[in-house]
Structure formats: C-alpha cells, structure tokens
C-alpha positions, 0 to 999 in steps of 0.5 A, a space after each residue: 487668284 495669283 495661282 490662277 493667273 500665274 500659269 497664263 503670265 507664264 505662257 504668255 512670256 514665252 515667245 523669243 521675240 518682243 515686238 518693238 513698240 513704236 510711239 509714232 502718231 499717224 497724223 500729229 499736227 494739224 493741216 497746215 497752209 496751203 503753199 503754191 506748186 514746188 514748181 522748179 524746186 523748194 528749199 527745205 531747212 531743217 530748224 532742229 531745236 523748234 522742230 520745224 521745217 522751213 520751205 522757200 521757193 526756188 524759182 523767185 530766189 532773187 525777187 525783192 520780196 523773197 522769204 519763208 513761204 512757210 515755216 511747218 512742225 515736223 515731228 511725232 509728238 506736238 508737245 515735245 521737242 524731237 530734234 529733227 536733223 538733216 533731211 533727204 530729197 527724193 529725186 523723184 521729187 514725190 517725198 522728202 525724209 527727215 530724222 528725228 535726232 531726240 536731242 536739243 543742245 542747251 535743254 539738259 541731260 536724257 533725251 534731249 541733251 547735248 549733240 549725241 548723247 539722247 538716250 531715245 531711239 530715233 526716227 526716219 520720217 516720210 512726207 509728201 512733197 506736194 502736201 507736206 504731210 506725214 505719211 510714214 515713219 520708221 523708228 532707227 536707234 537714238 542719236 541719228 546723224 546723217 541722212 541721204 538717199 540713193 540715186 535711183 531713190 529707193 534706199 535711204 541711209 541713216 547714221 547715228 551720231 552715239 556720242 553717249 555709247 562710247 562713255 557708257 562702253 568705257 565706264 565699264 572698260 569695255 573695247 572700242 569696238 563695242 563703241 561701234 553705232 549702226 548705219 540704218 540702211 532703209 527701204 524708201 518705199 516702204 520706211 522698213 528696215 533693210 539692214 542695221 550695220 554697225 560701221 564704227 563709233 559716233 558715225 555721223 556723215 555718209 556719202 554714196 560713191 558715184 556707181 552707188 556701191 560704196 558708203 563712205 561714213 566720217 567716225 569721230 574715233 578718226 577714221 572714216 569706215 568704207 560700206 561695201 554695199 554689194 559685198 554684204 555690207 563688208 565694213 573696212 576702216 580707213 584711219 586719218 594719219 596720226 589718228 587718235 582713238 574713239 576716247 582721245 581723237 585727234 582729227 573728229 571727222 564729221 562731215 564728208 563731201 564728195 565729187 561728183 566727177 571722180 569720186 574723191 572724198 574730203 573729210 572734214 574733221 572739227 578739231 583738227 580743221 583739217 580736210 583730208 582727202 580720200 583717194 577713191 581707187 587707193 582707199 587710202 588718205 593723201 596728206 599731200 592733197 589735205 586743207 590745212 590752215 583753216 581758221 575755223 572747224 570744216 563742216 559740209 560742203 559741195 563740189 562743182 559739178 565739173 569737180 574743179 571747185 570745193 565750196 568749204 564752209 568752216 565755223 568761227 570765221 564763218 567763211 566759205 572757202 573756194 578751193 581748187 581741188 586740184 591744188 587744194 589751195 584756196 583760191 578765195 572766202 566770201 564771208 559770211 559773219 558780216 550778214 549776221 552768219 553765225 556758225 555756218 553748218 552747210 553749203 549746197 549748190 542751186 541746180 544752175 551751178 551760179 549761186 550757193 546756199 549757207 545755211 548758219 545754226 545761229 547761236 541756238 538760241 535764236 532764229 539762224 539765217 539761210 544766205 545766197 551766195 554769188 560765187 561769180 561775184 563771191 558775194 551775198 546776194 540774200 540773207 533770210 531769218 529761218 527757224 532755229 539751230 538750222 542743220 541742213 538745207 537741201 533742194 526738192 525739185 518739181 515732179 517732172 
C-alpha cells in the first residue's frame, strides 16, 4: 500500500506554489443589536484586549445621557482574544476596517504577548457601517500596527509593528535589513492584496501626504521610511538626528500626525518624547522646529484644520498639549488624569473643529475611558467608561 501511494504524494507536491490558508469564518458572532441610523456620524473605538468595538453617537454628544450605544465583538474566532487595533473609516461612509493585531499585553508569550511580538499572521477586516457586520476579511503578516485609507476610499494601508522579527534577526546575527516589516498596501473593494513592501523594522505609524503620493511611515529603528507610491513604491529612509539603530533606539518613533494645509509631518517618538518635524519639500528633519520637554511619551495627535494648531496627547501626565505649530511652543495642556485618563493613545477632532476626542488605554486591566474635550474652554466636557485597552477612536460619517 505505501508503494502505491508514494507516487501519488509525490506528484501531488509538485506544484511551486502553496496556497495560504486562511482561517477566517464567514460570520463568526452572532446578529447583534439593532442601533439607530449613523445619522451625522458614529464613533467608533477599538477596545484591543476584550475584542470588542465601541460605538457612540455623534449627533447627541453633549446630552446629558450620553453613552456607548453598543459595545459589539469584532474578530474571526469567538473563543479567543485577537486584538483588534486601530481602525479606518471609509469616507464613503459605507464600511470601516479593523486590524486584528494577535496580541494581548499581559497574556504571556506566542500569539498573544507583548505589543509586537505575536507569532500569528494578522488580519484586515471589512464591515458594514449601517449593520456592523463582517463582510470580508484578508489575512496580512503578524503584528499589524497601523491602519488607514485613502482620500478617495479605495485603498487601505496596513503597517506591522514586527517587534519580534528584530530579535529573531539579531539572534542569529543577521543585518538590520533583514529586520525590515512589510507595509500592506490593500484594495478597499475587494480586501485583496495590491502590494506588500517592506519599508523598515517595526513600522507602526503611516500617514498619507495630501495629494495621496507619499506614504510617510514612523520605524521604532529611528527613522521614519518615505513610500514613493507613484514610483513603484520607491522606499527611502529618512534618520531622527543623533539617530540610533533598530536594537538600540534612541528616538522610538511611533505615531505621526500630519497637517492638513501643508503637509508637514511630526513624529512622535516614546522614548525620546520628542516630536520631531519633517519638512515635506526637503524631506529632511528640522531640529529647530521639534517639541522637546514633554513630561510624557507623544503619542497621536491632529492638527486643526486651518494647520495653525497641534493637539498632542503624551502619557504619564496624561495631557494634551496645544502647540503652535509655527512656533512649536506650547501655548496651553488640558488634563486629562483628573477625569480618570489613564494613558492617553489618540486625539481626534469632531468634524465642527470645536470639540476633541482622547481616547485612554487604562491600565489594561480594566475598562479605559473616551473624553471630550472643549478646546475653547480647554476643559473636559464628557467622560465615558469604553471597553478595554482602547487604541483608537475615529469618526464614521452618515452616507450622504
């Protein structure tokens, strides 16, 4: 019987190419409520170590009453935590996109250790903004970081945060070029691949110049890699001054914000707490221009849309500083700790540009906390209790 069946295993193995497996389920949990029409906009968290989605509505943002109108799971697997991690809103306002990081902070080591270090590819998820359904799925490589889309909707961009490819790289001595992650470059439609283009170690940040042909991408290895999008995905790294190296950083850049108006590009970085800024014609660093002497590590923020004001949450004090962008100086903080933030993550402007949204992470044990914020008055205004180790908040607007 072995003598039979040995020619057909052989034949059967000898086609070049092995198809991935995908592990996705069609629809994974069940119907959930039935909310209200997203009407001017919803406000979506992603709650990253109880996989779950928090939705809020922005219309009645300041009633007296204002809460979670539903806290929803979001993932492929109902039985196991996946980590969603940061999301991307359509400005169709048809869908929104979540990652699926395979990572939860405090559960130990494999899949679902520390930020970065999961040893599972992760996902790109599609959903319907008007059921909140699952409707496709896209498998990327592990340790997704980032993820946005572009102006006109079509394409999505999908980082990985690889923490655990540099020390597997330089176990074996390898070059830190070999450290480098992919950025996922993903049609919208049709969640399939476009590209997969290796920028730099541990990227996790990626921002979109304003005409749409530059991805700028923040590397923990100290530098921050320029995407030439309409020159074949041209990859050139751009180094933080006195930079270190992918083992021995000295910046950490992490998240980006970007102006609206010019371009410009600050780069926050944790360990540092520095924010540095990138000219956009020069592609070069401007130490006379960066934000030094933070308390806390920047994480991300927004600029106003008339580009004259950076809103700049940074941790340990757990603040947002307002800076003139012109100046860099900052010009005042509204606290946030004394409303119970606890790690601030991101700072996102309502669309009438007289209120802000902090998202906290808490302490990653407990449920974090959603603030608005009243930037005349440079107060909190609202305070609600979200799902746990919140990393995100973003704005779905109503279909027009």
């Amino acid at each position: 019987m072995l003598t039979l069946l040995a020619p057909l295993a052989l034949g059967a193995c000898t086609s070049s190419e092995v198809p991935e497996l995908d592990y996705s389920i069609e629809q994974p949990w069940p119907s959930g409520p039935e909310l209200p029409p997203v009407g001017n906009g919803r406000i979506i968290i992603t709650n990253s170590m109880d996989d779950t989605l928090s939705l809020l509505d922005l219309d009645t943002m300041l009633s007296p009453s204002w809460g979670e109108l539903a806290r929803l799971p979001v993932g492929l697997n109902p039985v196991e935590l996946e980590g969603p991690h940061h999301s991307a809103i359509s400005p169709r306002g048809d869908y929104y996109y979540v990652g699926l990081s395979y990572y939860v902070p405090g559960a130990g080591s494999g899949p679902h250790g520390a930020h970065g270090s999961g040893t599972a590819d992760g996902y790109c998820l599609k959903l319907d903004a008007k059921t909140n359904r699952l409707v496709g799925s896209v498998r990327v490589d592990r340790n997704p970081g980032d993820l946005i889309i572009s102006a006109d909707g079509r394409t999505l961009y999908q980082t990985h945060f690889d923490m655990l490819k540099i020390t597997e790289v330089a176990s074996r001595g390898g070059p830190e070029s070999e450290m480098n992650a992919r950025l996922a470059i993903l049609d919208a439609d049709t969640l399939t691949r476009k590209a997969m283009v290796p920028v730099c170690p541990a990227p996790h940040a990626v921002r979109l110049s304003p005409d749409g042909t530059r991805a700028y991408v923040a590397c923990i290895s100290d530098e921050v890699a320029v995407v030439q999008l309409d020159k074949d995905n041209l990859v050139t790294p751009i180094k933080m001054p006195n930079a270190g190296s992918a083992l021995a950083p000295k910046h950490e850049p992490y998240a980006l914000t970007l102006s609206p108006t010019d371009g410009a590009v600050w780069v926050s970085s944790l360990k540092s707490r520095t924010v540095h800024y990138l000219d956009p014609v020069t592609l070069q660093v401007v130490p006379e221009r960066a934000i030094y002497g933070l308390r806390g590590s920047p994480m991300f923020g927004v600029v106003s849309p008339d580009g004259r004001t950076l809103y700049m949450p940074y941790q340990s004090v757990d603040a947002v500083a307002v800076i003139d962008t012109a100046t860099s100086k900052v010009t005042q903080e509204i606290h946030l700790s004394t409303e119970g933030c606890i790690n601030v993550h991101q700072v996102e402007l309502t669309p009438d540009g007289k209120h802000a949204l902090a998202v906290c992470e808490g302490d990653h044990q407990g449920p974090g906390t959603l603030h608005v914020l009243n930037l005349e008055a440079g107060t909190v205004e609202k305070t609600v209790t979200v799902g746990i180790f919140p990393d995100s908040v973003a704005i779905l607007r109503g279909t027009p």
